[in-house]
N, C-alpha and C positions, 0 to 999 in steps of 0.2 A: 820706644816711646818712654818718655820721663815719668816715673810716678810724682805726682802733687805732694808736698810735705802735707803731711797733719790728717792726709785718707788711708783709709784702713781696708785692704781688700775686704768685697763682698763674700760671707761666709754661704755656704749654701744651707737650710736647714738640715739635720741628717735624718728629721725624722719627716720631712715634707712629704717622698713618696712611701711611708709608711700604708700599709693597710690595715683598717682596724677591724674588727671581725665583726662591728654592725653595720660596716658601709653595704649600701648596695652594688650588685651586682649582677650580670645575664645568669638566668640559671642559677639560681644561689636556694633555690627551693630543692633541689636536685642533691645539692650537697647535705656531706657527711655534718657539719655541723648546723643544719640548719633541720635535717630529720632528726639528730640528738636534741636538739630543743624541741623538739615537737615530743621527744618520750617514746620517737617509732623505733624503738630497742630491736624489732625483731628485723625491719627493713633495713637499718643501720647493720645487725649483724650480716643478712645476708651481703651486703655491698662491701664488706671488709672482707670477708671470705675471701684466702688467698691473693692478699694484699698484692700489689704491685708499684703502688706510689703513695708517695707521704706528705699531706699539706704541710708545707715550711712555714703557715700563720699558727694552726693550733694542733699538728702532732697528730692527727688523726691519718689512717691509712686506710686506703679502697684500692681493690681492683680494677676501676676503670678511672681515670685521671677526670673526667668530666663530674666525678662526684667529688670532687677536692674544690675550693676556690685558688689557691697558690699548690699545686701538684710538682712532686717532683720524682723522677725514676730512683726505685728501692732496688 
């Protein structure tokens, strides 16, 4: 197929499926950053105890991957 003179491929944005860390989400009351804004220091410690995975949005690590929003194996 011929490209058109004077069109410019369409670029895709790279930050389109970005996540930002106030979007909503299932279970996001659950998560490590959403009990650090609440100040629950001591519920947030117990659920890092003995980490096993690390959100790839904000660095925080938990033992169970359902208290991550973006988890990933440590």
């Amino acid at each position: 197929m011929a490209k058109k003179a004077g069109t410019a491929p369409v670029k895709k944005d790279p930050m389109a499926d970005e996540i930002k860390l106030g979007d909503a989400h299932p279970d996001h009351d659950l998560h490590l950053c959403h009990i650090v804004g609440l100040r629950n220091m001591k519920t947030a410690g117990k659920l890092s105890k003995d980490a096993q995975h690390i959100c790839i949005i904000c660095g925080r690590a938990a033992k169970d991957r359902r208290n991550l929003c973006e988890p990933a194996k440590i």
